[in-house]
Structure formats: C-alpha cells, structure tokens
C-alpha positions in Angstrom: -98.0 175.3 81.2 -98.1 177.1 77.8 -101.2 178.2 76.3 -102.6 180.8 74.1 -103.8 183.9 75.7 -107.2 183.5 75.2 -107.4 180.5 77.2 -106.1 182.9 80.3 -108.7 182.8 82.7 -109.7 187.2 83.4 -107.2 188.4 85.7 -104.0 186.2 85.3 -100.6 187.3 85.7 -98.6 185.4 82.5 -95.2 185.8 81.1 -95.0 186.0 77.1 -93.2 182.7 75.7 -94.0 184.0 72.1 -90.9 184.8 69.7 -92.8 187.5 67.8 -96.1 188.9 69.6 -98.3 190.6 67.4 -100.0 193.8 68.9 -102.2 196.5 67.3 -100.7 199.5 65.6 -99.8 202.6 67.7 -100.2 199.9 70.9 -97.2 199.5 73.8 -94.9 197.3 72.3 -94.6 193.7 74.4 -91.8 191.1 74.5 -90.7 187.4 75.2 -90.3 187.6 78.9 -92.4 190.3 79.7 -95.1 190.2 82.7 -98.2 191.3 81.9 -102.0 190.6 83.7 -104.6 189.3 81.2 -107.8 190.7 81.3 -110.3 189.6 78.6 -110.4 189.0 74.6 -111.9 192.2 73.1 -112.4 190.7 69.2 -108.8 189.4 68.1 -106.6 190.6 71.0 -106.5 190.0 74.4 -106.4 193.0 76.4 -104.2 193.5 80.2 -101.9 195.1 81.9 -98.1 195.3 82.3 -95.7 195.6 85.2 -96.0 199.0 85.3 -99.7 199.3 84.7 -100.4 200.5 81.1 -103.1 199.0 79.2 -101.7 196.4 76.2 -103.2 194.1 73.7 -101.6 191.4 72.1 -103.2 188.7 69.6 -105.3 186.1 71.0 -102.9 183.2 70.1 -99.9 184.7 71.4 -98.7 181.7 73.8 -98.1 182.7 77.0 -96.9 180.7 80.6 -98.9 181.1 83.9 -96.5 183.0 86.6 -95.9 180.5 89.4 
C-alpha cells in the first residue's frame, strides 16, 4: 500500500516509492528504493532512520510503501 509518509504510523520500516524525494539542505541524501524506519513528522519533514542507522528527513508527502 502507498501512502505519504506522514500517514506512517512512529516506528515503521517503509521503502521510498517517490521519483524525486525532497530532503532538507546539508541532510543524508535518500532514494527510490531505499529502506528507511519512520519515526515522527517534526514540522514539514518526517524524521527516521536508514539501513545503516543515520538520522534522515524527507518531506511529509514523500509516498512511501510498507515493507512486508
């Protein structure tokens, strides 16, 4: 199921279905296809982490799919 990251429910592993995922300046860059663990919406991005356990932020309405 695709939704906007946002919607996540704290603590979800996703992987990014967005072509072009907007993130903060200066931020880890993140990808279509990448696996990341969303943690909560901190004004207009969504905060979490990646595989290898850095902190990220991409935009609230970045659509993402629930890992099965």
């Amino acid at each position: 199921m695709i939704m906007e990251a946002h919607n996540v429910k704290y603590g979800t592993k996703v992987t990014v279905t967005d072509e072009n995922v907007k993130t903060p300046p200066s931020s880890t860059p993140i990808n279509k296809g990448d696996e990341i663990t969303i943690y909560r919406l901190d004004g207009m991005y969504c905060n979490g982490k990646d595989k290898d356990g850095n902190r990220i932020y991409i935009a609230g309405w970045t659509e993402v799919e629930l890992c099965v």
